[in-house]
MARMI-149192 format. One line per 4 residues: their letters; for each residue x, y, z of C-alpha. Coordinates in pm, whole numbers. Each point is the difference from the previous one (the first is absolute). Layout:
N
A	X Y Z | ... .
***
This chain:
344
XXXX	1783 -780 -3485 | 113 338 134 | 318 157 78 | 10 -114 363 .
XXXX	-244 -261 10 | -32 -325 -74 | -306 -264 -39 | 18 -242 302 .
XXXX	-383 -110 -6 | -231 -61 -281 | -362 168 -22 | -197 -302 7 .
XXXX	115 -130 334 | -284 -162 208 | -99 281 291 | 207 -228 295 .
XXXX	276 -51 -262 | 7 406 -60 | -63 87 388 | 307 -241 46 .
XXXX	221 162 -221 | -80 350 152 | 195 -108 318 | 290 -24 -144 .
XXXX	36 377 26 | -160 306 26 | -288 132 -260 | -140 340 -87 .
XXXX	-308 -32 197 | 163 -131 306 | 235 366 18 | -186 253 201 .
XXXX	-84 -244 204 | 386 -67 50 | -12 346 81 | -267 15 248 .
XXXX	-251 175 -190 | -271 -231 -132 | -335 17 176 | -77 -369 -69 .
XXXX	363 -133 19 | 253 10 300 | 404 -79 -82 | -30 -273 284 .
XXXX	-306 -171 -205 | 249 16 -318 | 323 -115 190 | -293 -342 128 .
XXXX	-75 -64 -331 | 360 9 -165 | 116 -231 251 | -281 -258 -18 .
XXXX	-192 70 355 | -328 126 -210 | -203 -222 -219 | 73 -4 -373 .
XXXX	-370 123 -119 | -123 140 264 | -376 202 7 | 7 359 -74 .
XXXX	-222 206 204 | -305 49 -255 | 8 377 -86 | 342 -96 -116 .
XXXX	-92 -317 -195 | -306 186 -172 | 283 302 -87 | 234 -251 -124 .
XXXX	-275 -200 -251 | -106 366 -134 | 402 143 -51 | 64 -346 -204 .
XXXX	-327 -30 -183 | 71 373 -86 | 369 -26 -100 | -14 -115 -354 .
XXXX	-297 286 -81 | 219 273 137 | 301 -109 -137 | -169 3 -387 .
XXXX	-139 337 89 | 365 129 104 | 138 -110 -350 | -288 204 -176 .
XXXX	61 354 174 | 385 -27 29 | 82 -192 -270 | 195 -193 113 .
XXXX	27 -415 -74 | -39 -223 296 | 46 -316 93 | -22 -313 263 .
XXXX	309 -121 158 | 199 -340 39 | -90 -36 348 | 162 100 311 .
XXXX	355 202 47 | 289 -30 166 | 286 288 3 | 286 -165 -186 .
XXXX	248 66 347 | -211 17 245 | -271 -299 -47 | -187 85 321 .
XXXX	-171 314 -198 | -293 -106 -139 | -242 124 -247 | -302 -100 -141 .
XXXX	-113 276 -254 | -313 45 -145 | 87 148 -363 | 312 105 -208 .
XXXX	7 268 -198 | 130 36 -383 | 110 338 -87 | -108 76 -403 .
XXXX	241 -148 -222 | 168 -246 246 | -55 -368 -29 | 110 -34 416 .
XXXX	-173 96 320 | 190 365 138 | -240 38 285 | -224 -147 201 .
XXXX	-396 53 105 | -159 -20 297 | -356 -34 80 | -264 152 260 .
XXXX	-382 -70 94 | -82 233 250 | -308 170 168 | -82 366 -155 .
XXXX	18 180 350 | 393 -95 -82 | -52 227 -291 | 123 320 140 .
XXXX	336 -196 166 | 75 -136 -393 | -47 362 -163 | 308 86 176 .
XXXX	193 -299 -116 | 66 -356 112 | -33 -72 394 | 226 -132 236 .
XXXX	-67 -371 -26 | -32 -36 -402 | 299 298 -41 | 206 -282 242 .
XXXX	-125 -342 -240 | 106 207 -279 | 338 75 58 | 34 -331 130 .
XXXX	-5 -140 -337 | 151 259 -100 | 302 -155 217 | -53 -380 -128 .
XXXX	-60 115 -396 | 287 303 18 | -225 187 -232 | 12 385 27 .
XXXX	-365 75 28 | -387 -143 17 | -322 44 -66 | -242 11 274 .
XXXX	-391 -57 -110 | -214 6 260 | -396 -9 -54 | -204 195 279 .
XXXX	-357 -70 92 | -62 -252 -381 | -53 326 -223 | 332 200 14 .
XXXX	370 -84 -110 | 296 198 165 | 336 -102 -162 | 378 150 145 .
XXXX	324 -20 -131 | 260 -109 302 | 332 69 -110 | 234 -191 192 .
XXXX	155 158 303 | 335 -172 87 | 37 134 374 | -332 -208 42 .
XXXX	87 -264 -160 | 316 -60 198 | -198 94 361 | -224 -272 -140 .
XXXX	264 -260 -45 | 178 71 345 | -294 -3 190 | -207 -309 -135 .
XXXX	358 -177 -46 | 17 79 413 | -313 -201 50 | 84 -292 -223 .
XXXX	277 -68 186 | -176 -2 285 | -260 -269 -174 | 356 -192 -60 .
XXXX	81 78 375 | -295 -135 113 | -27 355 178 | -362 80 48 .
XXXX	-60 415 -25 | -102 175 273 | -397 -17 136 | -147 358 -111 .
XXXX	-319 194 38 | -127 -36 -298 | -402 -137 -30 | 169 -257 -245 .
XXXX	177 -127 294 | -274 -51 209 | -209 -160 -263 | 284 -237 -83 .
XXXX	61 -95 338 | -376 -73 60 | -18 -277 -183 | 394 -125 -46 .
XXXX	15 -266 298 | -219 -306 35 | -111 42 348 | 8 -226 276 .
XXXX	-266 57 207 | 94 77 395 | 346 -30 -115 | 277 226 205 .
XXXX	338 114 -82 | 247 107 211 | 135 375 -102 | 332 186 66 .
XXXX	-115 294 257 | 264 202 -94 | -147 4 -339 | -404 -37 51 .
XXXX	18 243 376 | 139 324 -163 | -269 -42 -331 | -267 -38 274 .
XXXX	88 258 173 | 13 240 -313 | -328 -133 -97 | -137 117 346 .
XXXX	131 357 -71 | -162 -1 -341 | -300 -123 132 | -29 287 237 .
XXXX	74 253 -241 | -220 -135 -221 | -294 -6 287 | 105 359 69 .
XXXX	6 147 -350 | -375 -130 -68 | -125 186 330 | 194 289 -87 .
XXXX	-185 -46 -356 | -318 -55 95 | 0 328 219 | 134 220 -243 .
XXXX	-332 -182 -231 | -226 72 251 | 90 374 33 | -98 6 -380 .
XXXX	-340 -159 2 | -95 167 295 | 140 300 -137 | -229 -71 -322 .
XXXX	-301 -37 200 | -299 -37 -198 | 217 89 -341 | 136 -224 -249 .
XXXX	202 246 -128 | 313 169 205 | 134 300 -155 | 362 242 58 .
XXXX	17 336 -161 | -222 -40 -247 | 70 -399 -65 | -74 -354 104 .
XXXX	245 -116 258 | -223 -335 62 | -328 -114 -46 | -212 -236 234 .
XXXX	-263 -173 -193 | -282 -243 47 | 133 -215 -248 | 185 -339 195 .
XXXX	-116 -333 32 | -354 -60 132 | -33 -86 387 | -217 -315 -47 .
XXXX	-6 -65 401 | -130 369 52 | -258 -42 -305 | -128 -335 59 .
XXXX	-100 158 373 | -136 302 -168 | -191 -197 -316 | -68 -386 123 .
XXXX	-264 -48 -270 | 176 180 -288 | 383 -212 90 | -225 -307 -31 .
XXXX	-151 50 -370 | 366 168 -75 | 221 -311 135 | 51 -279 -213 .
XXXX	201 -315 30 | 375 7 -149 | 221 -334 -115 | 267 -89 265 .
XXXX	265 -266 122 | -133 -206 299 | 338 47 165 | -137 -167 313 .
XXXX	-109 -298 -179 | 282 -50 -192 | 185 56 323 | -160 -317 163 .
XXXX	-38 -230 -337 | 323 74 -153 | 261 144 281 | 323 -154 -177 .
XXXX	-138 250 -333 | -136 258 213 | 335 89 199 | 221 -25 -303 .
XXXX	-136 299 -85 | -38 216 266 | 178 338 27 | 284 12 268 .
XXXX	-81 224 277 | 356 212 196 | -107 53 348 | 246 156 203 .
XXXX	-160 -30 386 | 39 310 173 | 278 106 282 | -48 16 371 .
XXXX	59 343 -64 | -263 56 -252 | -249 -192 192 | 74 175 299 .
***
């Protein structure tokens, strides 16, 4: 199909067929979080799925689902308006990729490109739905995470460059040229080809920080309820005791922050407005959230005719009626009790 690539999935797989084939290596979605620097995606959430540990078809989270059913219903009109103002031919591929040596690099590309005259695909296209405050990020080219996908097929297909289309906020089209850098490329291949073998290792990566992390880990274990496990100290007592330093800087850095704020207000006095030589250092404004306690005091008769009754979850009954559905899921809580020496 391309010079490196090679068809090892066709594009009418069922989804659980598809997902299935996906774990047989590494795709272009799946490589900045490889890298550790998806917000939604951790490399220890990719290395579970690759080796089985995370269901097939599992939920997304639903801003992601809702982004995911706009970028595909979108795809097709984007791609037609990309042939009209570069005129250039393009077409729908045979399915999913494999590179022709290595078969754990995986591509799944959206569009291939036809140069004029040519009867083959030279190039590839990639395509965006994204939110116009990106806008600004775009004008100055393609971002980390797409500029990563990209020369990942880049890698599978061994084109030299692709197109990158990338609609912002459903009323304007940004389009780049990537030209294919080969130092990336390589760092690309050394570093995801690292991690697969640890997925054929069976060699978990490390727990980060990342808020992926945490999210995964919230909801990766079925729980047993009051169950207890019996930990290593010399691996659990050092985190805790880090944790108990952070914790204290932490506590200190907020009083140390709310002093320095309360210099400014009371510094502001009965100003909104702050200024230094002629301009505004801060400003102080009446403008946050209303204190209902304080009004409701104040106002009794007018929080009555302005409070009204709102739709919510009867977490208590459900609780009581259902407790098997209710606990299933229920965030899980880290509490850390507190030294001697911090009690004391």
């Amino acid at each position: 199909m391309t010079p490196t690539g090679v068809v090892v999935a066709p594009p009418n797989l069922e989804r659980e067929q598809w997902l299935a084939a996906r774990r047989a290596g590494v795709g272009g979605s799946e490589v900045a979080a490889v890298l550790g620097m998806s917000k939604y995606t951790s490399p220890r959430e990719v290395y579970l799925d690759k080796v089985g540990e995370l269901p097939l078809d599992r939920p997304q989270p639903p801003e992601l689902a809702e982004a995911a059913f706009w970028g595909l219903t979108h795809e097709p009109t984007v791609a037609e308006v990309f042939a009209e103002r570069t005129g250039l031919a393009v077409v729908e591929g045979p399915g999913m990729l494999a590179h022709v040596k290595r078969p754990w690099m995986l591509a799944n590309v959206d569009r291939y490109v036809l140069a004029e005259g040519e009867s083959t695909p030279s190039s590839l296209l990639e395509i965006k739905t994204r939110s116009a405050y990106q806008l600004d990020e775009w004008l100055l080219g393609v971002p980390d995470g797409p500029a990563l996908q990209t020369h990942w097929y880049l890698a599978v297909t061994g084109y030299s460059h692709a197109h990158v289309a990338a609609l912002l906020g459903g009323n304007r089209l940004i389009i780049h040229r990537v030209e294919r850098d080969e130092q990336l490329v390589e760092n690309l291949v050394e570093i995801v080809g690292r991690f697969w073998q640890h997925v054929l290792d069976r060699t978990a990566p490390p727990i980060d920080g990342s808020k992926a992390t945490e999210d995964l880990l919230g909801h990766l274990y079925d729980v047993k309820a009051d169950a207890s496990t019996v930990a290593d100290p010399a691996e659990v007592l050092p985190l805790l005791e880090r944790r108990r330093e952070l914790k204290a800087r932490e506590q200190r850095t907020a009083d140390e922050l709310r002093e320095i704020d309360n210099w400014l207000k009371a510094t502001a006095g009965e100003a909104e407005v702050v200024t230094v030589q002629g301009e505004t250092a801060y400003t102080y404004r009446q403008n946050g959230p209303l204190s209902a306690k304080r009004f409701a005091t104040a106002h009794p008769e007018l929080a009555a005719t302005y409070t009204h009754r709102v739709d919510a979850l009867d977490t208590a009954r459900l609780a009581a009626e259902y407790p098997d559905e209710y606990r299933a899921y229920r965030a899980r809580r880290l509490v850390v009790p507190a030294s001697k020496e911090s009690a004391a």
